[in-house]
Steps between C-alpha positions, in 0.01 A plus 500: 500500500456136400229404254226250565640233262842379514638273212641288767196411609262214292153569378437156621396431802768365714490105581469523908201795406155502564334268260128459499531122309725372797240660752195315367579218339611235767233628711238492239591151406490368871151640508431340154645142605303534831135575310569223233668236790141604705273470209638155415436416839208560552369404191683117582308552861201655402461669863399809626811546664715490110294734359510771808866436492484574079256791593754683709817409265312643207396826713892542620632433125254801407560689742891476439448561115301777613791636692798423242256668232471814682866502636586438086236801371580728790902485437462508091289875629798603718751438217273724311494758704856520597596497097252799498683648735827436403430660164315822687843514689733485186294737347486757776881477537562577139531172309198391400356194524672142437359299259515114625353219263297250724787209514737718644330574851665803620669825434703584164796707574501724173852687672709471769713770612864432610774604717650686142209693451476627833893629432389658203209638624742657743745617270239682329410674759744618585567642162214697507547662847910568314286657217270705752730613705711642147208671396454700828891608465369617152257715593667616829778655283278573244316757746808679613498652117826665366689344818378170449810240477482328115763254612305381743201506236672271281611258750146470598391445186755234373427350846140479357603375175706172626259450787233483251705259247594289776111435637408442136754197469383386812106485368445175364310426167117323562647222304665347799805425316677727754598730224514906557182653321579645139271653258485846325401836743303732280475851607 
């Protein structure tokens, strides 16, 4: 299972990506040129023919703001929601929402599991299964009574006992340090 932020991956957006700046502003500024190079025109001329020619420049230049506007509000709405749902998804798989300040743009990885965890995750495993399978030898000979074999009894129960200290070296301290978890059990 892969998470939804690598940290390979930049919280920038990459340089060949969609950029709203490179989408409108040459063609914004060819509109602009062509309203201001028609409006000097036809003031110079002072014809009918200048001014229509302004008229329609100025009604494509607003109609092309119009459209880079909406393209602009429409996408900031869509990175909304998809932040909104990126947190609803971290949250309904267990690990809660990422907090991102507004410079960074994307996802914060808070942890990233690797290749040794998975091993250890294994290990542990099967550790446990070691342990449950030594406590059903227990009570199997336990239930025979007076015939029950106490050898075997023991065995189980020292396999328990190094099974058990071997999973605990293998648990690893919140710290991150990679050091086994210590403290002091009170009973």
């Amino acid at each position: 299972m892969r998470t939804l932020g690598s940290s390979s991956s930049s919280s920038k957006p990459a340089r060949g990506g969609f950029s709203m700046f490179r989408i409108s502003g040459p063609g914004l500024m060819v509109l602009v040129t062509a309203f201001i190079v028609a409006v000097i025109f036809a003031a110079n001329q002072n014809d009918v023919v200048g001014w229509v020619v302004a008229i329609i420049a100025a009604f494509w230049l607003a109609l092309a703001a119009f459209v880079v506007f909406s393209i602009q509000r429409a996408a900031k709405k869509a990175g909304a929601k998809l932040s909104e749902a990126q947190s609803a998804f971290q949250t309904a798989a267990g690990r809660g929402p990422a907090h991102v300040s507004a410079d960074q743009g994307g996802t914060q990885v808070i942890y990233e599991r690797t290749e040794a965890d998975e091993v250890r995750d294994l290990k542990l495993d099967h550790s446990f299964k070691i342990v449950q399978v030594q406590i059903r030898v227990v009570e199997e000979e336990r239930a025979k009574g007076d015939a029950a074999n106490h050898d075997t009894i023991n065995r189980a129960l020292e396999t328990i006992q190094i099974t058990a200290a071997n999973a605990r070296d293998m648990i690893k301290s919140s710290g991150g340090n990679g050091e086994p978890v210590t403290g002091t059990i009170i009973d």
